[in-house]
C-alpha positions as CSV (number, residue, x, y, z in Angstrom):
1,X,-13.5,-74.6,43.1
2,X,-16.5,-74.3,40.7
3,X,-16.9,-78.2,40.4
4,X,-16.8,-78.4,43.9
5,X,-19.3,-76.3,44.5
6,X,-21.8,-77.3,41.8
7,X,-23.0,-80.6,43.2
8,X,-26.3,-81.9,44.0
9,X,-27.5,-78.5,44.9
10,X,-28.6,-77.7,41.8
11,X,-30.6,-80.3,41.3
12,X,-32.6,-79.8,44.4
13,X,-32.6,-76.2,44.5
14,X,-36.0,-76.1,41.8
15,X,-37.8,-78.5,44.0
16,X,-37.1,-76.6,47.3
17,X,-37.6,-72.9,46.1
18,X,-41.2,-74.2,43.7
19,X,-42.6,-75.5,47.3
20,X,-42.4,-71.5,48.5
21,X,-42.2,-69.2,45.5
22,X,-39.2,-68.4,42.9
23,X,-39.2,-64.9,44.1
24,X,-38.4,-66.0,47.8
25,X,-35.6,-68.3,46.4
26,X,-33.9,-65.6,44.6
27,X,-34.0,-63.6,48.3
28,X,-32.3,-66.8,49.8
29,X,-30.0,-66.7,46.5
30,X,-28.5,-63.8,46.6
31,X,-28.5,-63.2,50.5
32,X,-26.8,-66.7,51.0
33,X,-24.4,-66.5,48.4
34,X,-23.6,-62.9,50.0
35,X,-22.6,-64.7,53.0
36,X,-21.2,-67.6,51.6
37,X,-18.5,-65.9,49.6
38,X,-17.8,-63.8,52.4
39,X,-16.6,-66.7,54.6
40,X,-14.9,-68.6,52.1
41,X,-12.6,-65.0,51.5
42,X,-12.4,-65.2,55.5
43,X,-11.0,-68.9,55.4
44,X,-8.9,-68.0,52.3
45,X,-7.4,-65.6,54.4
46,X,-6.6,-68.8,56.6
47,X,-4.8,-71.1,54.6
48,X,-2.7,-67.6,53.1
49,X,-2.1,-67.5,56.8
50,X,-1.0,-71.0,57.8
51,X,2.3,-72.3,56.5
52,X,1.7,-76.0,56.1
53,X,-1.0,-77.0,53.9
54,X,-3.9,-78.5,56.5
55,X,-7.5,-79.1,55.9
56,X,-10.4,-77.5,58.1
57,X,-9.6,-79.6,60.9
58,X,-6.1,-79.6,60.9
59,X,-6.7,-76.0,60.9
60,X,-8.8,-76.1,63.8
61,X,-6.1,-77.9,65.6
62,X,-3.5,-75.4,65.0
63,X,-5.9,-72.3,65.3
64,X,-8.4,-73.9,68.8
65,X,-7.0,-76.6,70.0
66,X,-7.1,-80.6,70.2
67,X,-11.0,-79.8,71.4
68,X,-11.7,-78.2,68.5
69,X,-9.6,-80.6,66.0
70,X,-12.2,-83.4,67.5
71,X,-15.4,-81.3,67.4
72,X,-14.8,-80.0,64.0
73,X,-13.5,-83.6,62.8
74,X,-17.0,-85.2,63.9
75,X,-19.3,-82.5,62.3
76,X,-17.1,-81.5,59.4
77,X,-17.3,-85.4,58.4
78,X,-20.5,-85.8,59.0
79,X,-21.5,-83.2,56.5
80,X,-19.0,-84.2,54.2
81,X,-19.9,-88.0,54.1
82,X,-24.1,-86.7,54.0
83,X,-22.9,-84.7,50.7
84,X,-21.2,-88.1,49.4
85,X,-24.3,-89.8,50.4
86,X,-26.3,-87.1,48.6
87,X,-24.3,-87.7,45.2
88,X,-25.0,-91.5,45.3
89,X,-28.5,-90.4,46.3
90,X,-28.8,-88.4,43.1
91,X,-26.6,-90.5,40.7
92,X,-29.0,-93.0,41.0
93,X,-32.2,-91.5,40.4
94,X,-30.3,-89.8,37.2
95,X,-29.2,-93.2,35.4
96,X,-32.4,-94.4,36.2
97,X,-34.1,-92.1,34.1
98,X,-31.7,-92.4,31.6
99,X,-31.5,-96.2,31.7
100,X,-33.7,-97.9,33.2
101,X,-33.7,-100.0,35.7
102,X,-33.4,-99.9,39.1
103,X,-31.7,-96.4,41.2
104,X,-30.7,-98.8,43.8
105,X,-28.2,-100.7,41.5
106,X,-27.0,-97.4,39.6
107,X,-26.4,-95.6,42.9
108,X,-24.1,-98.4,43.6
109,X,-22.2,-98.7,39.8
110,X,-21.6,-95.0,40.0
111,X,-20.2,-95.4,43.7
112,X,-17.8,-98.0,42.9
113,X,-16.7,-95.9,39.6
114,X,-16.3,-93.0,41.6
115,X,-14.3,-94.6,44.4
116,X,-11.6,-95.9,42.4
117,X,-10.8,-92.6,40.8
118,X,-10.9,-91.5,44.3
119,X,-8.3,-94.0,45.1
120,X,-5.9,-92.4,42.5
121,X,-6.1,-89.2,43.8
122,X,-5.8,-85.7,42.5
123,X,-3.2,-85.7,39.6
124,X,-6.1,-88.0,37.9
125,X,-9.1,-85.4,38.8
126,X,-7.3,-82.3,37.9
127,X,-7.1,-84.0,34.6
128,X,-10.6,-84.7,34.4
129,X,-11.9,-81.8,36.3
130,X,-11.9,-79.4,33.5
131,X,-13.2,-81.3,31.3
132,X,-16.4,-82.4,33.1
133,X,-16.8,-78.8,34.3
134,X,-17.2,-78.2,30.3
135,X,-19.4,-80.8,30.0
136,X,-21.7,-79.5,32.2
137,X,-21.7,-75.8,30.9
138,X,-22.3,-76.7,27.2
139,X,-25.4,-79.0,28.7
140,X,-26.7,-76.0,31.3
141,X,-26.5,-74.1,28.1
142,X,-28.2,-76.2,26.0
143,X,-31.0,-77.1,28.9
144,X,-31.6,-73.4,29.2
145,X,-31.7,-72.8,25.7
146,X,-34.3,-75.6,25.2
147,X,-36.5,-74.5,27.6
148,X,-36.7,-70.9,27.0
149,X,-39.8,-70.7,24.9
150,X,-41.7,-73.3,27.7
151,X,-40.8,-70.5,30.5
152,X,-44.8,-69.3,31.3
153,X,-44.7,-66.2,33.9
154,X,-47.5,-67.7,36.4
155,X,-45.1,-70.2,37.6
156,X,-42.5,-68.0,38.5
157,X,-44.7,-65.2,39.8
158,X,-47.3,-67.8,41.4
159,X,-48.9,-67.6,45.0
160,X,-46.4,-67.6,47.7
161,X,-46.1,-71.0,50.0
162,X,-45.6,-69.3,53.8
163,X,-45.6,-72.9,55.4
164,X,-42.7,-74.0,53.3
165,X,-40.5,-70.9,53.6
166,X,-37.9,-72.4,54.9
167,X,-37.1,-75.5,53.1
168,X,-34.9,-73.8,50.7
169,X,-32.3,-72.7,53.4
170,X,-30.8,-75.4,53.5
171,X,-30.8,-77.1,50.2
172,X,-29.4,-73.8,49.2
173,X,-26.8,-73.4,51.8
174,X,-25.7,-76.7,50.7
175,X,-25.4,-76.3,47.4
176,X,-23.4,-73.6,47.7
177,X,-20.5,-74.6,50.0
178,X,-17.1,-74.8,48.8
179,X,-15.0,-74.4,51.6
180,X,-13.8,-77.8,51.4
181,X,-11.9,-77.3,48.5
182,X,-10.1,-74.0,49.6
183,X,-7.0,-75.5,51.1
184,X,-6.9,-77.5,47.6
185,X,-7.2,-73.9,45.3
186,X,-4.3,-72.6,48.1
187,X,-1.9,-75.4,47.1
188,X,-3.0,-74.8,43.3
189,X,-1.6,-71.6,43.7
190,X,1.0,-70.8,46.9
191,X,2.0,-68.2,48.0
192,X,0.2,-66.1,45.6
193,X,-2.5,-64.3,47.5
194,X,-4.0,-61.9,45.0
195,X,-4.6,-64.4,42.7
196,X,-6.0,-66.9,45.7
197,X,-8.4,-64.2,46.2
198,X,-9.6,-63.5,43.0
199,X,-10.7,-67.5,42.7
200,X,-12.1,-67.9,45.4
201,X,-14.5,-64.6,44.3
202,X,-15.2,-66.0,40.9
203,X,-15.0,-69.6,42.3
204,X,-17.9,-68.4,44.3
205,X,-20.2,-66.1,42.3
206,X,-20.0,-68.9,38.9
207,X,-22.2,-71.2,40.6
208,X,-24.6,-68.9,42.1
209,X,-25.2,-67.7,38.7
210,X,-25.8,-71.0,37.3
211,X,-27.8,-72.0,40.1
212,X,-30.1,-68.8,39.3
213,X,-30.9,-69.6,35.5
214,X,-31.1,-73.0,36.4
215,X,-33.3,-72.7,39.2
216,X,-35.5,-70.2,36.5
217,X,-35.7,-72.4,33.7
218,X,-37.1,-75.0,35.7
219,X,-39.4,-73.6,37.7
220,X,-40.7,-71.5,34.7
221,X,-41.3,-74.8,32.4
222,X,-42.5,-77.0,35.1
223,X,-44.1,-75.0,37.8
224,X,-45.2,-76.6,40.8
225,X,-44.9,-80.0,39.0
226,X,-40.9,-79.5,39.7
227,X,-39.5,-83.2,40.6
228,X,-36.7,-83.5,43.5
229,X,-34.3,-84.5,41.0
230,X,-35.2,-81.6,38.9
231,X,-33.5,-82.5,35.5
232,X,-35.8,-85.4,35.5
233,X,-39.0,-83.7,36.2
234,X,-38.0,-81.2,33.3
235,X,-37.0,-83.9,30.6
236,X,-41.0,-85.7,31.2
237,X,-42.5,-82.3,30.3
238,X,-40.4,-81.2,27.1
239,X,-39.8,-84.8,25.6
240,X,-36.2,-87.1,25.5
241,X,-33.8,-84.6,24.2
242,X,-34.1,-82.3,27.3
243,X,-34.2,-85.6,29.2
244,X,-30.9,-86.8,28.3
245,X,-29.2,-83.7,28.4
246,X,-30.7,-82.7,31.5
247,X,-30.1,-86.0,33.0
248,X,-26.0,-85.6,31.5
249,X,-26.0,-82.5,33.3
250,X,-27.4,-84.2,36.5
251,X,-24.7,-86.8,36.1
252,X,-21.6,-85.0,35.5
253,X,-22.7,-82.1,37.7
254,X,-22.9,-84.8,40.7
255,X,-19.9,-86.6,39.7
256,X,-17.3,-83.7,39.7
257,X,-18.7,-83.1,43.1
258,X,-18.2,-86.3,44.5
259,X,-14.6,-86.3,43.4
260,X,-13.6,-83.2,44.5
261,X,-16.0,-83.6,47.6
262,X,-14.0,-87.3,48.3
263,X,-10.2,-86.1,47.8
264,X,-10.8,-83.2,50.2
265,X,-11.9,-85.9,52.5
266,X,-9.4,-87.9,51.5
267,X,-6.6,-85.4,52.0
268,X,-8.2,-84.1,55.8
269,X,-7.1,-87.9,56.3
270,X,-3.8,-87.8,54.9
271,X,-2.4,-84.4,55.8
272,X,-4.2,-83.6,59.3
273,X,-4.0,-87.3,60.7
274,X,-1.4,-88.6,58.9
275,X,-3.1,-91.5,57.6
276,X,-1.9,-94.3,54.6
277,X,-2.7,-93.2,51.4
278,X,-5.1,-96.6,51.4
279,X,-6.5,-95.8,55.2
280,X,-7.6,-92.4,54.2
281,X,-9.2,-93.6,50.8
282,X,-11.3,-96.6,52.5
283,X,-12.4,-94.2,55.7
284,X,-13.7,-91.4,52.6
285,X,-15.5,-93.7,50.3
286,X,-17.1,-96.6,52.5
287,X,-19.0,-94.5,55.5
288,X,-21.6,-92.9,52.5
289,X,-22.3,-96.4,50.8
290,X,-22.9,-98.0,54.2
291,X,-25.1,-95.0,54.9
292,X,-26.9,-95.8,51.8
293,X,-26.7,-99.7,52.1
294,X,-28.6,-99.2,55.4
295,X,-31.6,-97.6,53.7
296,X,-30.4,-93.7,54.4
297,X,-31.8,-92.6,50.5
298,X,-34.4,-89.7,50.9
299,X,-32.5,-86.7,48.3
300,X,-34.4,-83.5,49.2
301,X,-33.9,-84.4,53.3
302,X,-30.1,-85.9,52.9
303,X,-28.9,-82.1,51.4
304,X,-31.2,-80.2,53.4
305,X,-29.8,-81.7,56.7
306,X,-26.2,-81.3,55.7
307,X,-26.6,-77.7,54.3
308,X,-28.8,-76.4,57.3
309,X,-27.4,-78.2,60.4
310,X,-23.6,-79.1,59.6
311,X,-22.8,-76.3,57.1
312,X,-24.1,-73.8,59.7
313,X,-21.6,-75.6,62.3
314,X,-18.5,-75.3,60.1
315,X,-19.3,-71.8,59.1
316,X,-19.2,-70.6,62.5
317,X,-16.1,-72.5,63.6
318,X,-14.2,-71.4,60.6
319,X,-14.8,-67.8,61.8
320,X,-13.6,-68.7,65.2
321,X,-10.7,-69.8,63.6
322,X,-10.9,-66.7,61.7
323,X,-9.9,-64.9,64.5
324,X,-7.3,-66.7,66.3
325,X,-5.5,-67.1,62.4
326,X,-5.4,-63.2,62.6
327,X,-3.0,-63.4,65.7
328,X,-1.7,-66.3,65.9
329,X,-0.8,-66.8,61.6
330,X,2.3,-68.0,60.6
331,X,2.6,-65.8,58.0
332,X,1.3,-61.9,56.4
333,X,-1.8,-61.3,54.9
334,X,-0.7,-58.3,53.5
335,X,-1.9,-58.9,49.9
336,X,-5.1,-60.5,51.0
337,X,-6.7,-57.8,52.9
338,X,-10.9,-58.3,53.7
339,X,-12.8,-55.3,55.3
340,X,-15.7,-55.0,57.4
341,X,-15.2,-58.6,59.0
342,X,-16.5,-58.2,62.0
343,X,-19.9,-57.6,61.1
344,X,-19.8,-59.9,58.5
345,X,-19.2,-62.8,61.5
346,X,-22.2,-61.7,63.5
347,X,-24.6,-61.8,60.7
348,X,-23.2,-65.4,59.6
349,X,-23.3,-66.8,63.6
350,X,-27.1,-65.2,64.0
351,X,-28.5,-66.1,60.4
352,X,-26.6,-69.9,60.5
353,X,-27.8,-70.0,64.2
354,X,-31.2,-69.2,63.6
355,X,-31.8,-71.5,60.2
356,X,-29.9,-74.3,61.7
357,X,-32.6,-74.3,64.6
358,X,-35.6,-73.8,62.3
359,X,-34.8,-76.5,60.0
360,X,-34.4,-78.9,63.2
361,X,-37.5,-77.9,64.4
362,X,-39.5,-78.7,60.8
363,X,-37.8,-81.5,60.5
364,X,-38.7,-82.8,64.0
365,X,-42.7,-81.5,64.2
């Protein structure tokens, strides 16, 4: 679940949050991540619910109806292929900086890499899953560690930006959804709902945490100088060995996502549509690259868009389907028990409501 959620969130998140102040990012931090890990508990409590293992819009189906199965199929893809896009995005602008060359050409290397792991599925990315996840703690470690003693107060505490206040909704939102990759931590571990639980908390506060010394380090070392790809604004300002290990945090970091990102695609295809193995891989890995081919390639706009407009959709129709799974379930709950839901559904539909419009309306003035 962590290398789900880490993705290329993290790399945006310094950019967004130095445009408004680090103080008002740490508000949208913890406030967000509040919420987040309250819906992904909820839709826990939906796959603990539903015997057959289904994806969001399978779920949708069984829980809403063949309306809902299309509506969430449309939006849930479209955010899922924008976060694909994003990772290609990203990936690009990394190698570059590690390389040289050109992004365009790396974006496209790293997408056809990428897509044939894809194509073996998830036996092979369980296998590397771990071990990229460690690669990119030992280099967060490191990055932090190196910038430490660069860290100067005044560009943490600095003047807040009111006109940008809220571009960091939904670069953060986006960075940290996971509920993709719920159904796949159910079948990791079935029929064992205390333990299901228990990930999906930890699976949930990790990368919050990671996103907030991240987002510190930064924004402390370079201020409003802060670069959309932020490991590569930080490596210029403190020389080439924070450059490549920044930049081999950027890259793994991305990478994990976009395999775990593309298999629970991959799998929405196979088990709620009943697709070839070969169907579903082609319809998961070729909609982004055309995307990108097309000229679709701004970073900061690409994750802000998904995050803001289609994670606010899927949030609110995975607490509709909340709901009906409470009556309708095909099995107990009884070791998964969540309190207080109701209220925690009306703050999600009017917060994701409300941000979802705003970042519309900045985006289109």
């Amino acid at each position: 679940m962590v290398g789900s959620v880490i993705g290329a969130g993290i790399l945006g998140i310094p950019f967004a949050v130095a445009k408004v102040g680090w103080l008002i990012g740490v508000i949208y931090l913890v406030c967000l991540g509040a919420l987040l890990m309250g819906l992904n508990l909820m839709l826990g409590e939906i796959v603990a619910r539903t015997k057959q293992p289904l994806q969001i819009p399978g779920l949708a189906a069984k829980y809403l109806g063949g309306r809902g199965k299309t509506f969430v199929t449309v939006t849930t893809l479209f955010g899922s292929y924008g976060a694909l896009l994003a990772y290609i995005i990203g990936e690009g602008y990394v190698l570059q900086a590690l390389f040289g060359g050109k992004a365009f050409g790396w974006s496209l290397l790293f997408w056809a890499v990428a897509a044939a792991a894809v194509f073996f599925g998830l036996r092979l990315i369980k296998k590397l899953d771990m071990l990229l996840t460690l690669i990119i703690f030992v280099c967060l470690i490191v990055i932090v560690f190196w910038s430490a003693p660069s860290v100067r107060l005044p560009n943490l505490f600095g003047e807040i930006s009111w006109l940008n206040l809220f571009l960091p909704y939904g670069v953060i939102l986006f960075a940290l959804q996971g509920a993709m990759a719920i159904p796949q931590v159910e079948d990791v571990l079935p029929n064992d709902q205390p333990r299901l639980k228990e990930a999906i908390v930890v699976g949930s506060l990790i990368p919050a945490v990671v996103y907030f010394i991240y987002m510190t380090a930064v924004i402390g070392v370079t201020g409003s100088l802060t670069t959309e790809v932020a490991s590569i604004g930080l490596g210029q300002k403190l020389g080439s060995g924070v450059l490549i290990f920044g930049n081999v945090f950027a890259f793994f970091t991305m990478g994990t996502a976009f395999l775990n990102s593309a298999i629970a695609i991959k799998r929405q295809f196979e088990w709620d549509y009943k697709k070839s193995r070969f169907v579903a891989w082609f319809l998961t890995v070729s909609v982004p690259v055309i995307l990108f081919l097309i000229g679709v390639r701004n970073f900061i706009q690409t994750i802000d868009i998904v995050g803001s407009v289609f994670g606010s959709i899927s949030a609110i129709v995975i607490i509709l389907i909340y709901w009906r799974a409470k009556q309708k379930g095909d099995l107990p709950a009884t070791q998964y028990k969540l309190h207080h839901t109701l209220l925690l559904s009306v703050l999600i539909i009017i917060i994701f409501l409300v941000g979802a419009f705003l970042t519309i309306f900045d985006i289109v003035k």
